[in-house]
TILO-739760 format. One line per 4 residues: number of its first residue (from 1); their letters; for each residue x, y, z of C-alpha. Coordinates in nm, 2 decimals, always signed. Layout:
// TILO-739760
NUM = a = X:Y:Z  ...
//
This chain:
// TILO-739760
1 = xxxx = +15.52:+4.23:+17.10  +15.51:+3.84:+17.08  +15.24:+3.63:+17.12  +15.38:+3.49:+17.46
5 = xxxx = +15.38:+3.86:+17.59  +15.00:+3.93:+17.46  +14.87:+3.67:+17.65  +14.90:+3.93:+18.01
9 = xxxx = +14.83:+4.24:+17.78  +14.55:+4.47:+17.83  +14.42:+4.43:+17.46  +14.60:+4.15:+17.28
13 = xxxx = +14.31:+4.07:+17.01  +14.45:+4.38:+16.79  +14.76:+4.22:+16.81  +14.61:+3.90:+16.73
17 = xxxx = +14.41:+3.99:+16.46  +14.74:+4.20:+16.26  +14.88:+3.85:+16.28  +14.60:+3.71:+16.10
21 = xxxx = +14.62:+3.92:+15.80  +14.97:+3.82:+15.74  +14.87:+3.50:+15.73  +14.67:+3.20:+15.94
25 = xxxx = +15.01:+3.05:+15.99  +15.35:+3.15:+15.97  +15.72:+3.11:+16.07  +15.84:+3.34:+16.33
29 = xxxx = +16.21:+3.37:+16.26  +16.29:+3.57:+16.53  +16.09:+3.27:+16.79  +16.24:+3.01:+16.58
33 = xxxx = +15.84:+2.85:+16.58  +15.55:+2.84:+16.33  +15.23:+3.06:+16.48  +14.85:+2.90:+16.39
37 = xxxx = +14.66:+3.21:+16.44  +14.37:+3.14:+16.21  +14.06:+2.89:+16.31  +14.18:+2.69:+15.99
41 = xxxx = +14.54:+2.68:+16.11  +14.45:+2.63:+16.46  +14.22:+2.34:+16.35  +14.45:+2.18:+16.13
45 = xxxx = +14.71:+2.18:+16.40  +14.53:+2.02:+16.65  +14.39:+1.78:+16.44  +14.73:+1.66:+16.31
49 = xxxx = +14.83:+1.27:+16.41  +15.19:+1.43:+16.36  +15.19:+1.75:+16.55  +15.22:+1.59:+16.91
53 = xxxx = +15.14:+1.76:+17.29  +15.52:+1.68:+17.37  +15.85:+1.69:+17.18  +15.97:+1.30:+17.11
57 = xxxx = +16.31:+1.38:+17.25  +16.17:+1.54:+17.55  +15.85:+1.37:+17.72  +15.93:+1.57:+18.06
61 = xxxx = +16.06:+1.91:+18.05  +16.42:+1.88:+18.22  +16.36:+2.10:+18.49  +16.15:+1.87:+18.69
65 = xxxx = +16.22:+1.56:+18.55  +16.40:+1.42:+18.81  +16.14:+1.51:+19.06  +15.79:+1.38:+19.20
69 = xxxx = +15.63:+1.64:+19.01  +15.78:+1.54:+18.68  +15.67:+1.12:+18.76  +15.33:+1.28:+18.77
73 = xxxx = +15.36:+1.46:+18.44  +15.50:+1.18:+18.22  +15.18:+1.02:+18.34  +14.93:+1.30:+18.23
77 = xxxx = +14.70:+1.13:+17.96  +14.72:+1.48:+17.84  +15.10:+1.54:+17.80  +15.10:+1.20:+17.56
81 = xxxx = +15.02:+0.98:+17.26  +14.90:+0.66:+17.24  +14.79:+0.41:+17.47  +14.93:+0.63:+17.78
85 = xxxx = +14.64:+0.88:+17.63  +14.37:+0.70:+17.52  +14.37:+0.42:+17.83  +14.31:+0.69:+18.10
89 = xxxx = +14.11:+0.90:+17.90  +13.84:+0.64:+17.80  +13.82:+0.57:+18.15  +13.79:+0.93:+18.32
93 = xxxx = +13.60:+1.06:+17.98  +13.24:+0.89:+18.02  +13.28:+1.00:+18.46  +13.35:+1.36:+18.35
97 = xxxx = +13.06:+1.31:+18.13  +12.81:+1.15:+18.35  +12.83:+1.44:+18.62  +12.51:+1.64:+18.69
101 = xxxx = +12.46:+2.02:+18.63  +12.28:+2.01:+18.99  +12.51:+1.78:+19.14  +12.77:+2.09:+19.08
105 = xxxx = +12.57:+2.35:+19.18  +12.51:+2.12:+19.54  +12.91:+2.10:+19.58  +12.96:+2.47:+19.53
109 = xxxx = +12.66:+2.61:+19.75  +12.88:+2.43:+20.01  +13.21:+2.52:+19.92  +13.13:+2.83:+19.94
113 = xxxx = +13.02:+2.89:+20.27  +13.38:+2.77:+20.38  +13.56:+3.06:+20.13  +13.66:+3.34:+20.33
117 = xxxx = +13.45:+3.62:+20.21  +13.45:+3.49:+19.83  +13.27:+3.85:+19.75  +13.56:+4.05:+19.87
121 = xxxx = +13.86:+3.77:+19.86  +13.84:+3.69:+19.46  +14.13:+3.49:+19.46  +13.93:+3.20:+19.67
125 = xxxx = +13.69:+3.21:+19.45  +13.91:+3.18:+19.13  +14.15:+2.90:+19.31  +14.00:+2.77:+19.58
129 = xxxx = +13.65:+2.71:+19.45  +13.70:+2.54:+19.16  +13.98:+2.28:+19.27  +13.79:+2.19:+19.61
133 = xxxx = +13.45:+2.12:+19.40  +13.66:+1.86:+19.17  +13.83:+1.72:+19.50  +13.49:+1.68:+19.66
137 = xxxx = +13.35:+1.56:+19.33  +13.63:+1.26:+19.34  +13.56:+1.17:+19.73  +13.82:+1.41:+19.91
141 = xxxx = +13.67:+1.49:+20.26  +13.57:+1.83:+20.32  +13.83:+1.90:+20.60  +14.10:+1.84:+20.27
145 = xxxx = +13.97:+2.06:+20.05  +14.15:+2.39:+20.13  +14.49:+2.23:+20.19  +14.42:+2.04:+19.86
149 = xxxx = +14.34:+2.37:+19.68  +14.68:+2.46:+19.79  +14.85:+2.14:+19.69  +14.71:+2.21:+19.37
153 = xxxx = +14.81:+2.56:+19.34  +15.19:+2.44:+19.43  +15.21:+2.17:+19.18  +15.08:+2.33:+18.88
157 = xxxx = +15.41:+2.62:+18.90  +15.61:+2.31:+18.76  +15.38:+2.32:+18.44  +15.53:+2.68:+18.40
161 = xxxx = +15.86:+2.77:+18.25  +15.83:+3.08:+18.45  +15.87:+2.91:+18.80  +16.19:+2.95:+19.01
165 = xxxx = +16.36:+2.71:+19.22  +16.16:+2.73:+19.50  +15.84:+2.75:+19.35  +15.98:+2.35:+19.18
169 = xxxx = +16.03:+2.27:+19.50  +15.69:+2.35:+19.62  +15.57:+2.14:+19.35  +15.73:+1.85:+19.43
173 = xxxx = +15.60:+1.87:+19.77  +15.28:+1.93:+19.65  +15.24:+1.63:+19.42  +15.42:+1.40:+19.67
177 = xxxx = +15.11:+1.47:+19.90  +14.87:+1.50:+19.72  +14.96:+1.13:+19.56  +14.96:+1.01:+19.92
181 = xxxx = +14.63:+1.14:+19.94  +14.50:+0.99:+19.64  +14.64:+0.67:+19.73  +14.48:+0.64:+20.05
185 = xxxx = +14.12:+0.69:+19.89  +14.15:+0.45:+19.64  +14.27:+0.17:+19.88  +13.94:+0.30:+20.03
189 = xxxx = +13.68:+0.13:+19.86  +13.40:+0.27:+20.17  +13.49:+0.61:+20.04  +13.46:+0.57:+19.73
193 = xxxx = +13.24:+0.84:+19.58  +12.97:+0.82:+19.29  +13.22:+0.99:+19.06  +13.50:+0.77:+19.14
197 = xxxx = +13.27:+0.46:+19.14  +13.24:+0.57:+18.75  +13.59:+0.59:+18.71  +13.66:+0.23:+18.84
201 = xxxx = +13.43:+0.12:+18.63  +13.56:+0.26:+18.35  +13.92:+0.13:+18.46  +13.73:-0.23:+18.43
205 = xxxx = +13.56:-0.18:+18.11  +13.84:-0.08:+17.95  +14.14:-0.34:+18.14  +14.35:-0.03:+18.22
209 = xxxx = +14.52:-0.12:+18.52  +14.77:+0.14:+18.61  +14.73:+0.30:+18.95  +15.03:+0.55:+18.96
213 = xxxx = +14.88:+0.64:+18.63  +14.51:+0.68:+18.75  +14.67:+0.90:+19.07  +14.84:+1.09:+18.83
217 = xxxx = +14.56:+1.15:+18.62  +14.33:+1.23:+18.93  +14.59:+1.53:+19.00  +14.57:+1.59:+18.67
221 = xxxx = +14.23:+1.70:+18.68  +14.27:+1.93:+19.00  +14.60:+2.04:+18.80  +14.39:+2.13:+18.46
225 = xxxx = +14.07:+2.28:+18.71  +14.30:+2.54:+18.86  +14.44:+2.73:+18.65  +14.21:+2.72:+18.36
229 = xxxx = +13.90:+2.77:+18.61  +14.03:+3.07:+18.79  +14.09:+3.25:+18.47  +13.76:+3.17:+18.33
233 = xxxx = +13.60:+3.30:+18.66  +13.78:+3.64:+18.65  +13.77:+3.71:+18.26  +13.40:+3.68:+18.36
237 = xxxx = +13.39:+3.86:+18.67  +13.63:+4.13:+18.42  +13.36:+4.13:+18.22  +13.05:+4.20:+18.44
241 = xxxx = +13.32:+4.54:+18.56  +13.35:+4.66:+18.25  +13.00:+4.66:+18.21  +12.81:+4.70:+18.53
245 = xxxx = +12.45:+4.72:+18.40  +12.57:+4.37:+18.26  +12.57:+4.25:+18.69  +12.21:+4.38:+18.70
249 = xxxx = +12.09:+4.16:+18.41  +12.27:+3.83:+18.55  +12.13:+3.92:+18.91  +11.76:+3.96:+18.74
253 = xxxx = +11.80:+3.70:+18.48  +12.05:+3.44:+18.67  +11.98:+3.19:+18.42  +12.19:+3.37:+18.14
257 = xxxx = +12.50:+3.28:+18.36  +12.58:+3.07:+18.16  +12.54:+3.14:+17.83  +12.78:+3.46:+17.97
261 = xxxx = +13.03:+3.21:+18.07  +13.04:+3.03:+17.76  +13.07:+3.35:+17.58  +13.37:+3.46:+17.77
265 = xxxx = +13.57:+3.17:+17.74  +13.53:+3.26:+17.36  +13.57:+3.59:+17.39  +13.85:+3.63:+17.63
269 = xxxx = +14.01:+3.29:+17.62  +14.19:+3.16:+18.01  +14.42:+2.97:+17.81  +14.53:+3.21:+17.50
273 = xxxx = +14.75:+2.97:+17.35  +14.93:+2.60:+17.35  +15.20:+2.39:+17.19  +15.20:+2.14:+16.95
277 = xxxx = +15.52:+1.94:+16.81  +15.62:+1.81:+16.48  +15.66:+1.43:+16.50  +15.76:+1.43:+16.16
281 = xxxx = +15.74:+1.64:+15.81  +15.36:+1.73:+15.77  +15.17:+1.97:+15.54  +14.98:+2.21:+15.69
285 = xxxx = +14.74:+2.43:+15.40  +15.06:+2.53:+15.21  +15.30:+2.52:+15.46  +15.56:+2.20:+15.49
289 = xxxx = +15.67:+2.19:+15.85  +15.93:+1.96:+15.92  +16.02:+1.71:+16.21  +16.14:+1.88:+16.52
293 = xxxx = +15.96:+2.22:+16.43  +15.74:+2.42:+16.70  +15.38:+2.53:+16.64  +15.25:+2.80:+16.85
297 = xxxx = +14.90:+2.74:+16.87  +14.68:+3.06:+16.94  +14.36:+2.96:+17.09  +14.24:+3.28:+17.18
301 = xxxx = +14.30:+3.42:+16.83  +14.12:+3.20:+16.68  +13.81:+3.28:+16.91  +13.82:+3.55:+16.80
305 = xxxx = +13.89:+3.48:+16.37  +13.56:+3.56:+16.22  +13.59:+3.29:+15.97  +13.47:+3.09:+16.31
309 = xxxx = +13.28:+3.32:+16.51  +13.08:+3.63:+16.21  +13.15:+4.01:+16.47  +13.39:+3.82:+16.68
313 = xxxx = +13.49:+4.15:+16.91  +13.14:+4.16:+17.04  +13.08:+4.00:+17.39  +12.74:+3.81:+17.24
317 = xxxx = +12.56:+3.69:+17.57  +12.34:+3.50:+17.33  +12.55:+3.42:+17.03  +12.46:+3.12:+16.77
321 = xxxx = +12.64:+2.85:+16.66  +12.95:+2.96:+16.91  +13.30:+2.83:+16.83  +13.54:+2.77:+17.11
325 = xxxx = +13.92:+2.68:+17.09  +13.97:+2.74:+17.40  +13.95:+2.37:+17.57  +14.16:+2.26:+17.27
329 = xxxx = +14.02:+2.07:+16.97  +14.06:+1.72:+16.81  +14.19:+1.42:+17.01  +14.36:+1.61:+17.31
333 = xxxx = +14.01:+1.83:+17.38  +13.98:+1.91:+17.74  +13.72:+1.62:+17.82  +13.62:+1.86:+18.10
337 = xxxx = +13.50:+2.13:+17.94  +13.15:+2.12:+18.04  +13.22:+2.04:+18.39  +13.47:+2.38:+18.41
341 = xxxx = +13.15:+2.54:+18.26  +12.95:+2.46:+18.51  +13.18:+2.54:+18.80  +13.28:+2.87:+18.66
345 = xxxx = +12.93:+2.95:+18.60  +12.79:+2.85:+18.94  +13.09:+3.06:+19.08  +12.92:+3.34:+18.98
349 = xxxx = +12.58:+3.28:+18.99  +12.74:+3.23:+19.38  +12.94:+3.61:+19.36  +12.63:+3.77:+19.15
353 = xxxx = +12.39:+3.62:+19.48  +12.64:+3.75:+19.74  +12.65:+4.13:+19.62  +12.46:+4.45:+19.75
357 = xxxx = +12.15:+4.56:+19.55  +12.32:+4.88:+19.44  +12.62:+4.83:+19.18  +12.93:+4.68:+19.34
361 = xxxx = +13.29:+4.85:+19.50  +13.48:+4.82:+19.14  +13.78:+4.66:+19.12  +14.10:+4.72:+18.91
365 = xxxx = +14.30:+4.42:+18.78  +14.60:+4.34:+18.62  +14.70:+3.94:+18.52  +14.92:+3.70:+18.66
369 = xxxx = +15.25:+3.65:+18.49  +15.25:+3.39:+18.26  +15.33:+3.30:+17.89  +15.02:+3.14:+17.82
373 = xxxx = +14.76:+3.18:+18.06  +14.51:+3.50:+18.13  +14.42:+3.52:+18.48  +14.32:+3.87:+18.65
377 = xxxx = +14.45:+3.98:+18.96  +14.20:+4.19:+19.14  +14.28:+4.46:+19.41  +14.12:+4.79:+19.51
381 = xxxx = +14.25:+5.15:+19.41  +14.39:+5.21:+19.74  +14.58:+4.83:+19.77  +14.93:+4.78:+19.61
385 = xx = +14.92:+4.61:+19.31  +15.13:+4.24:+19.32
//
């Protein structure tokens, strides 16, 4: 097995944890890349002025470079260094920050009731949800937010090296409307919402003054919700199957929703691993990595190290003093993180409200491909697996 393969696996903490006891980091010779498995490693790494979010030599991976998708990704604050990362981030940060728990949990209620049958059709709640709440969040009107959810969906197969020609394609598509969209709220200033108001301000506080970039960036966060979101929702909703008395204690105690949420992305990480870079020769504990190297970072493992986290394999619905890699760590940590805690959470509080009194039809899964990310795909016994 390699560590991009575990990521879809039934089980891949065992495999996870072997690679731990060989050591916290290591150079795979047959990957040609170092993999951090250990919270130090993975700490270290992400921490590192020198181990960058993007080779130097390759800012855009050449497969969409040339396209509308790839303009957008050269403008992610989170696919760069610098000034192009700090500017939009101190100006989206302190809006991500300032948004309400109850503001959320408003937005989703109505969201909701526009899903198709979110009990039964799990993939609208996994994709759909999350990506209309941020779109309504930033001021999209509600007859958008489906065909936005899609957009979404669309342009985030660029960010995989798994996507086919025609799934590129759809990307571009996808990010060349949903920048025409953008662009035609912000020259809006009557739409403007409270959210967005933040943002402006922020734009002024800090004289950043780039408006491709701020579009960009405003995908960016629909672009980081999906994905990331969907598989947080269905690890959880994994999680309340595999243990159904679990469902009757959220349903009779819904405000341990969270604290189940928060657990799971620990647990049973979305994102099981990322990249990182090597600007230039660094030393990492005892290892000497050198400029043009490839670090392998595994979030999920080191959820799941008990150096961070003391009986790690134990879904802990109340565990203290939690540690999470799973948003990232150091200068590049997802500045949404609590906001894709709240959405996930009131996701299912929204399921958990929606089902029968006695214990629910199960569900089997299996997960989406993908190298990196671990998102169910649910379907009944008698319905042909994707």
């Amino acid at each position: 097995m390699t560590p991009f393969e575990a990521a879809t696996r039934t089980d891949p903490y065992i495999y996870y944890s072997g690679l731990r006891r060989q050591n916290g980091l290591l150079f795979d010779t047959d990957l040609r890349l170092w993999i951090a498995s250990s919270a130090i490693a993975v700490e270290a790494i992400l921490g590192h002025p020198d181990c960058r979010v993007r080779p130097l030599n390759e800012p855009i991976p050449p497969a969409i470079a040339q396209g509308v998708a790839g303009m957008i990704f050269g403008r992610l604050m989170r696919m760069n260094e610098g000034p192009q990362h700090l500017c939009p981030r101190m100006a989206i940060e302190p809006a991500l920050a300032s948004v309400e728990t109850d503001s959320i949990a408003d937005i989703v209620s109505r969201v909701v009731e526009t899903l198709d049958n979110p009990v039964e059709n799990l993939d609208e709640l996994m994709f759909t949800l999350p990506v209309s709440v941020i779109a309504a969040l930033i001021g999209l009107p509600s007859s958008r937010l489906q065909e936005v959810a899609r957009l979404t969906r669309n342009f985030v197969a660029c960010l995989s090296p798994l996507s086919n020609e025609t799934q590129l394609d759809e990307a571009n598509s996808g990010a060349t409307r949903l920048s025409q969209l953008f662009s035609a709220l912000l020259s809006n200033d009557d739409e403007s919402s409270r959210f967005l108001s933040h943002i402006w301000s922020g734009c002024e506080a800090t004289a950043w003054t780039d408006h491709d970039a701020l579009i960009a960036n405003l995908i960016g966060l629909l672009s980081q919700t999906c994905e990331a979101t969907a598989g947080l929702i269905g690890n959880t909703l994994v999680a309340l199957h595999r243990n159904l008395d679990l469902i009757k204690d959220m349903q009779s105690t819904p405000m341990l929703v969270a604290d189940l949420v928060e657990e799971v992305a620990r647990y049973d990480s979305p994102v099981q691993n990322t990249r990182r870079f090597v600007a230039k020769r660094c030393t990492i504990g005892s290892s000497v990595l050198e400029a043009g190297d490839t670090v392998l970072v595994l979030l999920a493992s080191a959820n799941r190290d008990p150096y961070a986290n003391p009986d790690p394999d134990r879904l802990l619905v109340k565990r203290t003093q939690r540690r999470t890699f799973s948003f990232g760590s150091g200068r590049h940590q997802c500045p949404g993180q609590q906001l894709a805690l709240t959405i996930a959470s009131e996701a299912i509080l929204a399921w958990l409200h929606r089902q029968p009194a006695s214990s629910p039809r199960p569900y089997l899964w299996s997960y989406l491909p993908s190298l990196n990310g671990r998102i169910p795909y649910f379907y009944r016994d008698r319905e042909t697996q994707q």
